[in-house]
C-alpha positions in Angstrom: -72.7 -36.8 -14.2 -69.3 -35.7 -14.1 -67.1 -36.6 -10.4 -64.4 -34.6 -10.0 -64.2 -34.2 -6.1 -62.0 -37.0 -5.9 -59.7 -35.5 -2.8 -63.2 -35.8 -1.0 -63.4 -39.6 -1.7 -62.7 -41.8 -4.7 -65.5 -44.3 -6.3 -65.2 -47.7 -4.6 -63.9 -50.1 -7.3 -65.4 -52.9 -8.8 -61.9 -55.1 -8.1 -62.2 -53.8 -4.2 -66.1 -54.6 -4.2 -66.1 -58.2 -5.4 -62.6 -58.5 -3.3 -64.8 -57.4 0.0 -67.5 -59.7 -1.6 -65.2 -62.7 -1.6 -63.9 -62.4 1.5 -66.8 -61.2 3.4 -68.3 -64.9 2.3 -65.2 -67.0 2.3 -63.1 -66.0 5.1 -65.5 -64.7 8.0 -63.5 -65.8 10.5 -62.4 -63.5 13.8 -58.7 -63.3 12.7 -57.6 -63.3 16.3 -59.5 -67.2 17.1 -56.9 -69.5 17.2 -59.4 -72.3 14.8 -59.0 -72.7 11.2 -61.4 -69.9 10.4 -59.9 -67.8 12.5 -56.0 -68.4 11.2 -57.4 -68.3 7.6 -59.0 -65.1 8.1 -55.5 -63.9 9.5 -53.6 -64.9 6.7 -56.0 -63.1 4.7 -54.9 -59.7 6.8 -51.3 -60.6 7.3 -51.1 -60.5 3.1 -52.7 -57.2 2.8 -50.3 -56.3 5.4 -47.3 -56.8 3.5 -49.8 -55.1 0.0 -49.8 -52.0 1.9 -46.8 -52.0 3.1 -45.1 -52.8 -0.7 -47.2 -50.1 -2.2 -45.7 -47.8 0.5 -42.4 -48.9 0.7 -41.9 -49.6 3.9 -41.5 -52.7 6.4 -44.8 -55.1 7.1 -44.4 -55.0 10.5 -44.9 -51.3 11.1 -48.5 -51.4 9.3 -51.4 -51.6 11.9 -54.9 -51.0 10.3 -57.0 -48.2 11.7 -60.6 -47.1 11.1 -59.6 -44.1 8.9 -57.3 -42.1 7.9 -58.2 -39.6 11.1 -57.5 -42.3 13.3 -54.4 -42.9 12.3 -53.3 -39.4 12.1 -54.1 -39.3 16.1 -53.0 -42.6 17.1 -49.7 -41.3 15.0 -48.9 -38.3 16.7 -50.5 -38.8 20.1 -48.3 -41.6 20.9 -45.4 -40.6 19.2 -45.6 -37.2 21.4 -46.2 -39.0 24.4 -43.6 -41.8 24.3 -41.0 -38.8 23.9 -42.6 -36.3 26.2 -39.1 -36.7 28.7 -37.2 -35.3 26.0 -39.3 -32.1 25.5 -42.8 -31.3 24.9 -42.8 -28.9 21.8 -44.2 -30.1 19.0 -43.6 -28.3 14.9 -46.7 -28.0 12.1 -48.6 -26.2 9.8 -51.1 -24.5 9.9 -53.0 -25.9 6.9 -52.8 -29.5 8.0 -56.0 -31.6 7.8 -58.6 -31.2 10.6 -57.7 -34.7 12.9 -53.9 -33.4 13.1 -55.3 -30.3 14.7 -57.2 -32.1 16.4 -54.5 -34.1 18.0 -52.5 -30.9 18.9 -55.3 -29.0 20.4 -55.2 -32.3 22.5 -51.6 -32.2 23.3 -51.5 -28.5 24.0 -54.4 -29.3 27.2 -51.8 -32.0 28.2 -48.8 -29.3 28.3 -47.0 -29.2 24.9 -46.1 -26.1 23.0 -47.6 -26.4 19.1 -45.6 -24.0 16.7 -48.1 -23.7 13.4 -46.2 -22.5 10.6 -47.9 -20.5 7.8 -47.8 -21.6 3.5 -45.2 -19.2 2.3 -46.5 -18.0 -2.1 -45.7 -21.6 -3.4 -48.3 -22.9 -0.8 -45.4 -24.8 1.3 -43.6 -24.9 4.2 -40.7 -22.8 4.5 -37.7 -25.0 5.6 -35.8 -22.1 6.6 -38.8 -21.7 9.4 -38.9 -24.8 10.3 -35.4 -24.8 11.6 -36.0 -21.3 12.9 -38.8 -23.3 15.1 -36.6 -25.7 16.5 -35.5 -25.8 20.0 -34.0 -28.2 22.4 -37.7 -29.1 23.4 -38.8 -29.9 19.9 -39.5 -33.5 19.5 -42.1 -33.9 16.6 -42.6 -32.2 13.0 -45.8 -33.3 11.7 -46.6 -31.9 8.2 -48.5 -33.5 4.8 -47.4 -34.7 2.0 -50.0 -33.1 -0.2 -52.4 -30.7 0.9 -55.9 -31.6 -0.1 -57.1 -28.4 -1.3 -54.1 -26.7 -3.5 -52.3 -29.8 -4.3 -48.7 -28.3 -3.4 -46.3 -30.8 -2.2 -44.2 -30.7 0.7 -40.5 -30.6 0.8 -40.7 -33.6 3.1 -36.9 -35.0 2.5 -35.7 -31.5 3.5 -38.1 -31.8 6.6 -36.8 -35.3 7.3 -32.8 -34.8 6.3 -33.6 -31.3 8.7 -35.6 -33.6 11.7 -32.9 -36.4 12.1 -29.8 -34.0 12.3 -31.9 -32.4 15.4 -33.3 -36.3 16.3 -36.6 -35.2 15.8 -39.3 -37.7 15.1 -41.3 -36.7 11.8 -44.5 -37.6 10.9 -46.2 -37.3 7.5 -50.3 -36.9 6.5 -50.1 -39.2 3.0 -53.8 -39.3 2.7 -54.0 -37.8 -0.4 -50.3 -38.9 -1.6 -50.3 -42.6 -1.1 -50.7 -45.0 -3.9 -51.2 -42.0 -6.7 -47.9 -40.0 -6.1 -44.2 -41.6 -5.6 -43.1 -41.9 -1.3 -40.2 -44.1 -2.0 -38.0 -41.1 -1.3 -38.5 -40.4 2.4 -41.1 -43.9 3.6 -37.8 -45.8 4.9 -36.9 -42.2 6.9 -40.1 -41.1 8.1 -41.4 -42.1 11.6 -44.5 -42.4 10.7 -47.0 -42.5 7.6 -51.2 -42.3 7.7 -53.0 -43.6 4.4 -57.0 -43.8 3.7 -58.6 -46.6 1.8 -61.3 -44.6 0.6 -59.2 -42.3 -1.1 -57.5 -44.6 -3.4 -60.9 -46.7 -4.3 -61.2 -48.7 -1.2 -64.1 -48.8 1.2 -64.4 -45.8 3.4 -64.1 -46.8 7.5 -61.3 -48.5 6.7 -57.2 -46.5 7.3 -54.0 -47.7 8.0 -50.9 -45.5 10.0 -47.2 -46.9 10.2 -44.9 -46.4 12.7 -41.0 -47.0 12.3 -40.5 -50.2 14.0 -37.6 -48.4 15.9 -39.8 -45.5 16.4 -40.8 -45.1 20.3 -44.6 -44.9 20.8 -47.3 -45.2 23.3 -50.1 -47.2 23.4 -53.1 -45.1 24.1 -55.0 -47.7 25.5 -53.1 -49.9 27.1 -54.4 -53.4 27.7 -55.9 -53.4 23.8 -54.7 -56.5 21.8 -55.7 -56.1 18.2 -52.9 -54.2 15.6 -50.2 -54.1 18.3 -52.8 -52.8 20.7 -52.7 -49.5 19.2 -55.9 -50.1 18.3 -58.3 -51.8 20.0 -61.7 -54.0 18.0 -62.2 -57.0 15.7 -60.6 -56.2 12.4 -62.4 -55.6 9.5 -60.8 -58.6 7.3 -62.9 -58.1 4.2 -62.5 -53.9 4.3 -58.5 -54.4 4.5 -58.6 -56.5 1.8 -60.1 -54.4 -0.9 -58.3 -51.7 0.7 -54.8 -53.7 -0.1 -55.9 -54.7 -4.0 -58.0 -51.1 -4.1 -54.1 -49.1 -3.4 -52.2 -51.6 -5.6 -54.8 -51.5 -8.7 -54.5 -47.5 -7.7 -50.6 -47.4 -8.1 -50.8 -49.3 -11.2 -53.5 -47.3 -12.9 -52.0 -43.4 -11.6 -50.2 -41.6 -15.0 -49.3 -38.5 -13.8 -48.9 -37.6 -17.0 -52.4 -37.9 -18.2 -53.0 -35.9 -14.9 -51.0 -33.4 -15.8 -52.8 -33.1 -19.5 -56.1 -32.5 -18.2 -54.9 -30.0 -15.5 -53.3 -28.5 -18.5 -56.3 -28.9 -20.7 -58.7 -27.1 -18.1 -56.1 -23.9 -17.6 -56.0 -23.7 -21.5 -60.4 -23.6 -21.8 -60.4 -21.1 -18.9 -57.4 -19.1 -20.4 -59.8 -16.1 -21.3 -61.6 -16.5 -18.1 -61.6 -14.5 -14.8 -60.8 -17.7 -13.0 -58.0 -17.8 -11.1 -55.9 -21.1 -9.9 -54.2 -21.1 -6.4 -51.2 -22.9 -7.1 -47.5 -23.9 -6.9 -45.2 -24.2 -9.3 -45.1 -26.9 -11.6 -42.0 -29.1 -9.9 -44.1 -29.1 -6.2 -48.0 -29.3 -8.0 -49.8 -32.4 -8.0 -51.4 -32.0 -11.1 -54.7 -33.9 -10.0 -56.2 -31.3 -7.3 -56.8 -27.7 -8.4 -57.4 -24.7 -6.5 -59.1 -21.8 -8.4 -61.3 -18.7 -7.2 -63.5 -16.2 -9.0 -63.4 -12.4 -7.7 -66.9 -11.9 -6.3 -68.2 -14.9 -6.6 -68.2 -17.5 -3.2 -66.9 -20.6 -3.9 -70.1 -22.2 -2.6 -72.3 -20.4 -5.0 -69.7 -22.2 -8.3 -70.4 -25.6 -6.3 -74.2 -25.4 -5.9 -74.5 -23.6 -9.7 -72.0 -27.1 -11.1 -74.1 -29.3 -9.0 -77.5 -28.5 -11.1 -75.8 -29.2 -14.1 -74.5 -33.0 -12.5 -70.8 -31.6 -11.7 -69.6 -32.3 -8.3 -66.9 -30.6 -7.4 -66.4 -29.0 -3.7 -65.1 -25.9 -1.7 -62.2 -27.3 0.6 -61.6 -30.5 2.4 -64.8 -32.3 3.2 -63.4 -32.5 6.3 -64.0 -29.0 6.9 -67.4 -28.4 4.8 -69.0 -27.5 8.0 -66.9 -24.5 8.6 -67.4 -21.0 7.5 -64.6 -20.8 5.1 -64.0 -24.3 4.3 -60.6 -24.1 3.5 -57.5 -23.6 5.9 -54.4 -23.8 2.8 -54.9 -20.3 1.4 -55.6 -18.9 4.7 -52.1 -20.3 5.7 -51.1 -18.4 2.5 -52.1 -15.5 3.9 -54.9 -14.8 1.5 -57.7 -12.6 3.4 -61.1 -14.4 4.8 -63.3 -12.6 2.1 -60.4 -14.4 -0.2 -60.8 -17.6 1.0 -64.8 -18.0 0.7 -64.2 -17.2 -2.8 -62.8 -20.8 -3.1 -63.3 -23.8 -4.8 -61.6 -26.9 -5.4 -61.5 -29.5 -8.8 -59.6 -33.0 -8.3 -59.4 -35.7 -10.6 -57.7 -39.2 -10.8 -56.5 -41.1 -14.2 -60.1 -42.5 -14.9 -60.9 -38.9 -15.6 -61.1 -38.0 -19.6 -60.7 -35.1 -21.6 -64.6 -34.6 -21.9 -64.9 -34.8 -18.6 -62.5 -31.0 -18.5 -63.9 -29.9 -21.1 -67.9 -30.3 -19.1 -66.7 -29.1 -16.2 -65.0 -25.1 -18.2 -68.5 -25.2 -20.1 -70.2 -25.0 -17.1 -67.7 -22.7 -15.1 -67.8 -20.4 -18.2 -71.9 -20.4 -18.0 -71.5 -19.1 -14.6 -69.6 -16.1 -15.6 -71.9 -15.2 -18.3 -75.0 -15.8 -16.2 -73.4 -13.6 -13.8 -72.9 -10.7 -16.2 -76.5 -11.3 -17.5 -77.4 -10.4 -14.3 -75.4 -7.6 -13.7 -76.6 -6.0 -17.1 
């Protein structure tokens, strides 16, 4: 088997599975009962507070644990909106942005506000320049990722920030797919507000966290709730938080972008005589460990199913999206045409990835071609 859909979900690891293990038996206490179970169980989730928020960058007290990253991505910028809605109601993003943050403006724009989705310009970004063209006095919220899941470009999200405070816009920022595998330090003390997924960094999946600037005004969306701040409401999984903490710090330690970079490089160099094609940005704004490729005439679900046979998992967008007829929003937000987009497939990897690993998943790319044109002769 070779796994290299690792934007859908990373392998749980054995550190976060004997971590949940320990826990789950040791400290089983409701974190919010004032007995000795209970207070030991909270000091258990009060450290993996201050893990996350270390591994982030950021300040322990604007962590509160969600379910998912989804969750957080609405509790984010549904109460952010919301606790500014006096000032204006007009809200800036993209159009490529994972499914719960258009979930959460389709939301908003029933309640009143005005949603400006912005298109990926060639380099599958943002375009600063329309960003500012999209502000207006109203304009209270940017809300754009860090790195999209599906071409792994990377968003100019100082710019955005440097471009949101001048206007005293509150920013938000998807880091789903960036946290704990690619640096934040230079915009998480600036940003409003961060989401981040266990399950994408080797944790257990159900299991999230979103942080909101501790100066940041925001809503609760339930009020009366008392767990994380009462912007979420339920008993908090104690053991789940835990392995998600060690899971992101083991993840941060482990990452070489380098060795990311060599297998990315690796794969373009054993498809060099290919048709394949990679959607891509340049080098400087690339995460190296998610690749976007297409075939002419071939649908990107007929390269999935073909890999699968042979034990290669790989997928054709977000998994967030699979259900969808194209299955990928980023090169439509590049402007690519529909027929375009089915042709899609994506390849992402992570530093426990190796060289034969590539080189399995080019043999059986290239096998796909040359069936193809056995076929066609």
């Amino acid at each position: 088997m070779v796994y290299v859909d690792y934007s859908a979900t990373a392998p749980m690891s054995e550190y976060a599975i004997e971590t949940y293990k320990d826990i789950a038996k040791r400290f089983y206490g409701n974190p919010s009962s004032p007995h000795n179970e209970g207070t030991n169980a909270k000091q258990i989730l009060e450290n993996a507070r201050r893990m996350i928020a270390h591994c982030a960058g950021v300040v322990p007290e604007g962590i509160y644990f969600t379910g998912s990253g989804t969750e957080g991505n609405l509790i984010a910028i549904l109460s952010i909106a919301r606790a500014n809605a006096q000032k204006g109601k007009h809200i800036i993003t993209s159009a490529a942005e994972h499914t719960s943050v258009h979930a959460a403006m389709n939301t908003l724009e029933q309640e009143g506000f005005q949603i400006t989705r912005l298109p990926f310009n060639q380099n599958g970004q943002v375009s600063i320049q329309a960003i500012r063209e999209a502000i207006c006095d109203e304009t209270i919220l940017i809300s754009i990722q860090h790195i999209n899941p599906e071409i792994g470009s990377i968003q100019p999200i100082e710019q955005i920030i440097k471009l949101a405070k001048k206007y005293q816009i509150r920013c938000h920022v998807d880091c789903v797919q960036s946290f704990a595998k690619f640096p934040l330090e230079s915009f998480a003390s600036k940003v409003d507000a961060m989401v981040f997924s266990a399950h994408k960094v080797g944790g257990p999946k159900g299991c999230g966290a979103v942080y909101i600037h501790p100066k940041c005004k925001a809503s609760l969306l339930f009020p009366g709730l008392t767990h994380e701040g009462g912007l979420r409401g339920g008993t908090v999984d104690v053991p789940g938080i835990a392995a998600f903490a060690v899971a992101a710090i083991e993840t941060k330690e482990q990452t070489n972008l380098s060795h990311l970079s060599t297998l990315r490089n690796k794969l373009k160099e054993l498809l060099a005589d290919s048709p394949y094609q990679f959607v891509e940005a340049p080098n400087e704004v690339q995460y190296p460990a998610i690749c976007g490729m297409q075939i002419k005439g071939l649908e990107g679900q007929y390269i999935m199913l073909h890999l699968n046979e042979r034990g290669i998992y790989i997928s054709t967008g977000s998994a967030c999206d699979a259900n969808s007829s194209v299955g990928t929003k980023a090169i439509i937000a590049m402007g690519y045409h529909i027929d375009e987009a089915r042709q899609f497939f994506r390849i992402s990897f992570s530093s426990q990835t190796t060289s034969e690993d590539i080189k399995k998943v080019a043999e059986g790319l290239i096998e796909i071609v040359n069936c193809t044109k056995s076929m066609e002769l």
